[in-house]
N, C-alpha and C positions, 0 to 999 in steps of 0.2 A: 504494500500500500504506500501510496505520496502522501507526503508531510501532509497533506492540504485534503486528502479524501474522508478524513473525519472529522478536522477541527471543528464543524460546523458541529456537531457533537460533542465537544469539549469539555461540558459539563453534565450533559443528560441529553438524553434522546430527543429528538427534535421533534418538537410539536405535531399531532397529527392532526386530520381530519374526521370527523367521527360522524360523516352520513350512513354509513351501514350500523354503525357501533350500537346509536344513539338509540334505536329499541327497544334493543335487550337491555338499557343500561336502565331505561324507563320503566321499565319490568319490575327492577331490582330494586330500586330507589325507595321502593316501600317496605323495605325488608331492614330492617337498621338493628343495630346491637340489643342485648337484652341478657338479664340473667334468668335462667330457670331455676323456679322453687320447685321441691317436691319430686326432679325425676332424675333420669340416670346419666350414665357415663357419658353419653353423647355430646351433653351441653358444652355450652362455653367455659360457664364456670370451672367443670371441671378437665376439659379438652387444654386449656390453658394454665393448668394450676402443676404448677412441677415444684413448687415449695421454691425458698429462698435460696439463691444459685448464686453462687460467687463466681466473682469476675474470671475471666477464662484468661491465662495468657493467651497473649498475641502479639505481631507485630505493631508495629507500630503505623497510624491509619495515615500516611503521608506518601507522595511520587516515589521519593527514592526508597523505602523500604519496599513499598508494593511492584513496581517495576522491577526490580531481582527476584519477583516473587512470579511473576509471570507466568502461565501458560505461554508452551511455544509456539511463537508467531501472532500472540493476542497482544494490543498498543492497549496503553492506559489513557485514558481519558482524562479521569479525574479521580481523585479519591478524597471525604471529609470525613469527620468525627460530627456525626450526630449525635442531639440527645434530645427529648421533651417533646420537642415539634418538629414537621418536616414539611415542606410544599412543593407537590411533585411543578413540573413546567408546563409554563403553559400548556394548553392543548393538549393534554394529556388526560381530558375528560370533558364532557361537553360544560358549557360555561365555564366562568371563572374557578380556577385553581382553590381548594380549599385545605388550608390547613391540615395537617394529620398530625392529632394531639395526644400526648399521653404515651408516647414511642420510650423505649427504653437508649441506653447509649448505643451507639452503631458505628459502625466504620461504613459509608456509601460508596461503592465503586464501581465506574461507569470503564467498560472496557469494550474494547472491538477485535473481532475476529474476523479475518474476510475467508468468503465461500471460495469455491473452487474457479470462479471467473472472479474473484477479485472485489464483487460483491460485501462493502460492509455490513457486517453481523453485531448487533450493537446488544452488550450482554451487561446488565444491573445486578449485582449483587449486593446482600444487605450482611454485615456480617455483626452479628450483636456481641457487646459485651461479655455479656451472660450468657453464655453458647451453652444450649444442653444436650452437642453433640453429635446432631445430628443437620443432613441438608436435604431442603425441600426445593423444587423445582414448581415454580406454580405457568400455569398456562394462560389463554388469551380469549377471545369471543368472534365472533364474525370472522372478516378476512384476517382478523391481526392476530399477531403471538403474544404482542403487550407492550412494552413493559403493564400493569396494572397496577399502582401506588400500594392500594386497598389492599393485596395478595401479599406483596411486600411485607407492610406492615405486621398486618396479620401474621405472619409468618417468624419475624423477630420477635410479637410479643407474647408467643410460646417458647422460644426462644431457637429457633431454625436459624439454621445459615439459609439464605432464602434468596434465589433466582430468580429471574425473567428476561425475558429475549423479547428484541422487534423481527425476529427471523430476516432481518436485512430488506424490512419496508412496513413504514408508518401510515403508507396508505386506505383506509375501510372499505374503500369502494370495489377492489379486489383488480385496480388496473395496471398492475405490476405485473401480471402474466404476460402483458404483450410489450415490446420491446421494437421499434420500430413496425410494429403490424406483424409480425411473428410473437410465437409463445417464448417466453423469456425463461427456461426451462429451468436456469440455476435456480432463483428466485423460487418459484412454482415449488421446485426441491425445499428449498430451504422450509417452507412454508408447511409445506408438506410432512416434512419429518427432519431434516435436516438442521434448521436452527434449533430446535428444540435439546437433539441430541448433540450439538456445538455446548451451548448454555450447558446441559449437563455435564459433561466432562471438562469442560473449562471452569464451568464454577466452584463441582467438586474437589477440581486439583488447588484451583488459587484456596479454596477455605481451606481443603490441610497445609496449606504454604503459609497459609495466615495466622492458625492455630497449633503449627508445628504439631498438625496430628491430624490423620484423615477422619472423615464421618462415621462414627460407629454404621450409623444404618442412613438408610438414603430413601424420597418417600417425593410422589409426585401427586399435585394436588388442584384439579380442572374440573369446570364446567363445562359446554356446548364444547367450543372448538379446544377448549381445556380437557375437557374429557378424552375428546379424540386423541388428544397429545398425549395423553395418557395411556390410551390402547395402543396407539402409534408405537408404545415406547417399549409398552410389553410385547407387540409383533415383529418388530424389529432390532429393539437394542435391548435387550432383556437382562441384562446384568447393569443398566446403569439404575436402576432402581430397584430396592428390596420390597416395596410399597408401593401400592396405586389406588387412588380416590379419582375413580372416571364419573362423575356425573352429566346426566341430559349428554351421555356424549353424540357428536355430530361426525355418528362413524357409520358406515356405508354410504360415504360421503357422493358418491357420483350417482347412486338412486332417489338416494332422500331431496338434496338439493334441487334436481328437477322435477322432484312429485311438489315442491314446495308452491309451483305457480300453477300446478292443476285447478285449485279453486278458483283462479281466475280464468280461464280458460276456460272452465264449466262457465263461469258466470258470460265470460265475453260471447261465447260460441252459443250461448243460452237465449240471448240477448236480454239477460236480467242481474243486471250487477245491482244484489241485495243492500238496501239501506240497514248504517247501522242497528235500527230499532227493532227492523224485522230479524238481523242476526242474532241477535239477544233474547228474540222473544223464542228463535227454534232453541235456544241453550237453556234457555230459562225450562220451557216447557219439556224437556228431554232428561233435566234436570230434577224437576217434580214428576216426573212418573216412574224414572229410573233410582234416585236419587235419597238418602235418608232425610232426615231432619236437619242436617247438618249443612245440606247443598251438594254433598259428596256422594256423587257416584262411585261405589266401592269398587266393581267389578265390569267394566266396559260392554266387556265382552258378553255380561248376560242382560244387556239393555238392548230391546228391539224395538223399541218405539218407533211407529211409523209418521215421516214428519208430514205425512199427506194427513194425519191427524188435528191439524194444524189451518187448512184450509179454510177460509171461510172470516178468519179471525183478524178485527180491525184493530191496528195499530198506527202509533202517531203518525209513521211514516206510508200507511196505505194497508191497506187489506191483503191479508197474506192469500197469494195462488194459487193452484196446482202446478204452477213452473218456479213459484218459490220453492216449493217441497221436493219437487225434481233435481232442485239444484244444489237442495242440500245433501238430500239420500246420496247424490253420487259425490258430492265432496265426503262424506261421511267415508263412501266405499271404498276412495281413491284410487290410483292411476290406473289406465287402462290402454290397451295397443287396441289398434284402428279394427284389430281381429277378436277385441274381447279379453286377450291374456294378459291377467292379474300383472302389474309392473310394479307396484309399489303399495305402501296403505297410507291409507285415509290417517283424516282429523278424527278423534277420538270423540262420540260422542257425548258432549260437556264439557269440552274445549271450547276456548273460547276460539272465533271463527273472525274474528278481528284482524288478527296477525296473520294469517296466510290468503285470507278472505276480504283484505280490507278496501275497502271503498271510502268516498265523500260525496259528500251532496250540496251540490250549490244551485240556488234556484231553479230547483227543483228534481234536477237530474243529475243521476249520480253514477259515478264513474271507477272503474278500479284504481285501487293502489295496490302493485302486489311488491311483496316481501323484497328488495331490493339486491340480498345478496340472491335469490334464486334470478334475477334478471341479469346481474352479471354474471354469473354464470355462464348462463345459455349464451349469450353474448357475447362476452369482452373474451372467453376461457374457450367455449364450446367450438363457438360460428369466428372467433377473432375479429367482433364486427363489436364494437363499443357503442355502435351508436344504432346499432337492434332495435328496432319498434316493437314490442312484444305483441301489440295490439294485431300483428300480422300473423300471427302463429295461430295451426288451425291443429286439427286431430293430430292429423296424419305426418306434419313437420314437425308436433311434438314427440309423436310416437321417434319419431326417426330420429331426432335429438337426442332422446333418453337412449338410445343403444349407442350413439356415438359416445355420451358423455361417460357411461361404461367401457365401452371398448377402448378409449382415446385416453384416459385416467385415471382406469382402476389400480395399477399397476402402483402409481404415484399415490395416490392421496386416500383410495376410498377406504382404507382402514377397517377390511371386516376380514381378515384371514382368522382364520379359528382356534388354527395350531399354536396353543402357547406352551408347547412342550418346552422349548428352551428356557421361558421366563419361572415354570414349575420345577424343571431340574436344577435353576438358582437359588429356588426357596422362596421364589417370590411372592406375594399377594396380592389378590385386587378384589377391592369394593367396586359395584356400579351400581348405581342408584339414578331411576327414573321417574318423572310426578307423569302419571296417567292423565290426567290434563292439560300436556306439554300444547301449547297451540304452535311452537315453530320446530320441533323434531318429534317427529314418529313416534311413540312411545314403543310401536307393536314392531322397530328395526332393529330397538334394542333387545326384548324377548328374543328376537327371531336370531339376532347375533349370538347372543348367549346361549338359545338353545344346540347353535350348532357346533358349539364351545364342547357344548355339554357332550354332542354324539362323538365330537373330534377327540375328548380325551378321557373319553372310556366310561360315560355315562355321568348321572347327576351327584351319584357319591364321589369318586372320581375329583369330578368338578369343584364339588363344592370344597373339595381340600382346601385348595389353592384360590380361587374365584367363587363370589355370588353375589348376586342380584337384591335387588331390593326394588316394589314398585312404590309408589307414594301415590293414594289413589288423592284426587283433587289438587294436586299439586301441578302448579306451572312449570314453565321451562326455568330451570335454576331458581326456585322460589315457588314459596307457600302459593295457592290461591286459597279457592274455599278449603282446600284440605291442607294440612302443616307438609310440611318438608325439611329435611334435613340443610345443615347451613350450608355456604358454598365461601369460597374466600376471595369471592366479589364483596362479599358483603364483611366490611371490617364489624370486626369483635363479633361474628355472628356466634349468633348459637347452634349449639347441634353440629357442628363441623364433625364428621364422619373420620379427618383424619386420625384423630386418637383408638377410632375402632381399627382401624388395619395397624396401626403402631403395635397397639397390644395381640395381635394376631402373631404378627411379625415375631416381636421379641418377646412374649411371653406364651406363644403357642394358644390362643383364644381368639377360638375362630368366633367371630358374632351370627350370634342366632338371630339378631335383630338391632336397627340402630335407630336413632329417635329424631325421632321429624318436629317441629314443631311451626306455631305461628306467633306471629310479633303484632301487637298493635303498632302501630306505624307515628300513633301521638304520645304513646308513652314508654314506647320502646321495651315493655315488659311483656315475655309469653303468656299468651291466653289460653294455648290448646297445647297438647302434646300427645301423641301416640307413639307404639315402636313400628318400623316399619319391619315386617318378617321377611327372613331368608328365603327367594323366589323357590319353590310355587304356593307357599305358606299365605296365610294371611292374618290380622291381627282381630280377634274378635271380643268385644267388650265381656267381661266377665259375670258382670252384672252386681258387682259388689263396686262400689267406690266413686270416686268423681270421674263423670264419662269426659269430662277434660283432658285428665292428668292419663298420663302412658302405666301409670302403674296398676291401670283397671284394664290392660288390657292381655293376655295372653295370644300367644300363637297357634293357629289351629293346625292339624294336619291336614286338614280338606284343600286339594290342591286346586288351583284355581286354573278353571277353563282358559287355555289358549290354544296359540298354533302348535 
């Protein structure tokens, strides 16, 4: 690399653009910190409590000790002594920068690795004071690998040596695959699988260079395209982690991401792109026939509600139709070839149909919005054409999209190989955990991965050694809805952070029978509900003794739940 290809980096990653981002981050923003009373290991309180940890030797947090400290061939950026407060840079989250308070002491180290074409790989490490030993790899959302402040953080105030990467591009929109109107393949790689597994061996080796001691155990920690990173890590590099927390992961990456604009396509080809009121009243209604007292549909899979039941029914936005109900049943069914054969699955019904389905209405007529990364996609990735009118796609150009975007990319990104012999012969572990209500990833790609997990290495006992599942019925994509959810390390100080259950898996041989989901009020930041979410194909059924709130009324059943 020349002097000059990072300094623009010199202190932190350089600002991005967050039009893809900005969704999922809207999502989350109602999910904020909280302690739990009254439940178990999962929470914050005790996910974060390692007792009073004395200072760790280390280097010392300055250029010239860090620089002899180097991974080879990684340039140093910057390095400071944090403590109390910290403010990631600009753009580095939609609006203004805010504060991240109550951080313990840190050494911040902003370094670069360039890819195989020379490509800067721009890699954050946080290395706390109070090291309890261990290093965590946290991952990214939409097109991006991160950095993520929030994960950061998070991440030192249990006290991880804790990573993140921009995989070598800050851009959301996903238009770093093409490079003068060709696919920019390095890039694509790095994004793929490559930065990720940069960041982890670079940040692994600089923290035992920094602590004159390598990580006891090592432990990777994702949502959506975090989860992937995660799967990515056990399919591919299988000895760089002892640990994995894959959640809502965004892995069969090259079928899900094009079933993701099927519901507008139904709507466009339909010629009825549904107003919000109407979409809410088929969730609503799907929701009280399928659905307990609580809002939460426990089991998807045994709701047939027919939305042609629905016909007839006026609402603010117009009288729902027989081509409303048409158009939900086959977003509900999901993808299909021009011949009928099943391609992918639908929205879950009692998801919310906003997010892949979304629409606006202005004076009167109302028109799609669809999900933005499945447009670039097909687009900028698929067709190499950035400036795609989606509104031109018809059955038949999708159908024939969806086999190129398999056939042209599976190889690279789609992240569903099954075989995790090697990650099992490491000793390795992984949680994955999905909320049944996801409105922007499949819930039923994650079963269908897992289960084939399950035939790949020699059945469900087997399996569940090393890997399992967990669903979260009512839960969103990375977060609570009507029904709780386990934390994610988007959300600083959440609760429920699932990675303390594969830690203890890991190093003390306890495998979890179940992990604790919970919800947050959003104004007072304290859990309201808690359940355990059971070991798939379990489920968690109220006992009938105790607070139907709290997770300690509920046990696991052995009635295994209907799926594929």
């Amino acid at each position: 690399m020349t002097p000059g290809v990072h300094r623009h980096h010199a202190n932190r990653p350089a600002p991005r653009r967050w039009l893809c981002f900005t969704p999922l981050l809207a999502i989350l923003a109602a999910y904020a910190a909280a302690v739990l009373v009254g439940t178990s290991s999962g929470a914050y309180a005790s996910a974060h409590k390692t007792g009073a940890r004395a200072a760790s030797a280390h280097l010392a947090c300055d250029g010239a000790a860090l620089k002899a400290a180097l991974p080879a061939g990684a340039t140093l950026d910057s390095a400071a002594a944090e403590t109390g407060s910290f403010t990631p840079p600009p753009g580095s989250s939609p609006g203004p920068p805010m504060p991240i308070a109550g951080l313990p002491g840190f050494c911040a180290v902003n370094m670069t690795q360039d890819d195989v074409a020379g490509n800067p790989v721009h890699i954050v490490l946080w290395l706390p004071d109070n090291w309890n030993g261990r290093f965590q790899g946290v991952g990214g959302a939409g097109f991006q690998c991160g950095p993520i402040y929030n994960e950061l953080a998070d991440g030192i105030l249990s006290g991880y040596a804790t990573a993140a990467t921009d995989c070598g591009s800050n851009d959301p929109t996903g238009s770093f695959a093409l490079k003068n109107g060709t696919l920019n393949r390095a890039l694509i790689d790095d994004f793929a699988f490559n930065g990720i597994h940069m960041m982890s061996v670079d940040g692994k080796a600089l923290t035992k260079s920094y602590y004159q001691s390598g990580p006891r155990y090592s432990y990777f920690n994702g949502c959506s395209t975090g989860g992937r990173e995660g799967l990515m890590e056990a399919q591919r590099f299988p000895t760089d982690y002892n640990g994995i927390v894959s959640a809502a992961p965004a892995i069969n990456w090259t079928k899900f991401i094009p079933a993701e604009i099927w519901p507008e396509l139904v709507m466009l080809r339909s010629n009825d792109f549904l107003p919000a009121c109407k979409e809410a009243a088929f969730t609503e209604a799907v929701t009280r026939a399928c659905g307990g007292p609580d809002g939460v549909i426990q089991n998807p899979d045994s709701c047939h509600w027919n939305p042609a039941d629905l016909v007839g029914l006026a609402t603010p936005c117009g009288t729902i139709t027989a081509t409303d109900a048409a158009v939900v049943q086959k977003i509900w069914a999901g993808p299909t070839s021009v011949t009928g054969r099943k391609l992918w699955f639908g929205l879950e019904p009692g998801a919310s149909l906003a997010g892949l389905a979304g629409t606006s209405t202005s004076g009167g007529v109302t028109t799609g919005v669809p999900f933005p990364i499945a447009v670039a996609w097909l687009g900028t990735w698929v067709q190499q054409n950035p400036n795609w009118d989606w509104h031109t796609l018809t059955y038949a150009q999708f159908d024939q999209l969806f086999q190129q975007s398999v056939n042209e990319f599976s190889d690279t990104i789609a992240t569903d190989n099954p075989n995790l012999s090697a990650f099992q012969r490491h000793g390795g572990k992984i949680i994955i955990w999905h909320g049944l209500a996801d409105q922007l990833i499949f819930p039923q790609g994650t079963i269908n991965y897992y289960q084939r997990v399950q035939v790949t290495m020699g059945g469900p006992r087997r399996t569940a050694q090393f890997a399992r599942l967990f669903l979260a019925p009512g839960a969103q994509h990375c977060g609570s809805g009507a029904g709780p959810a386990p934390g994610t390390p988007y959300q600083l100080r959440a609760p429920a952070i699932p990675l303390q259950d594969v830690a203890n898996w890991v190093e003390r041989g306890e495998a979890p029978r179940s992990i604790l989901a919970v919800k947050v009020d959003p104004q007072t930041n304290f859990v309201t509900e808690s359940r355990p979410l059971c070991a798939y194909p379990r489920t968690a059924v109220y006992s009938g003794i105790g607070n139907p709130n709290l997770a300690t009324s509920y046990r696991c059943s052995r009635q295994a739940r209907s799926r594929l």
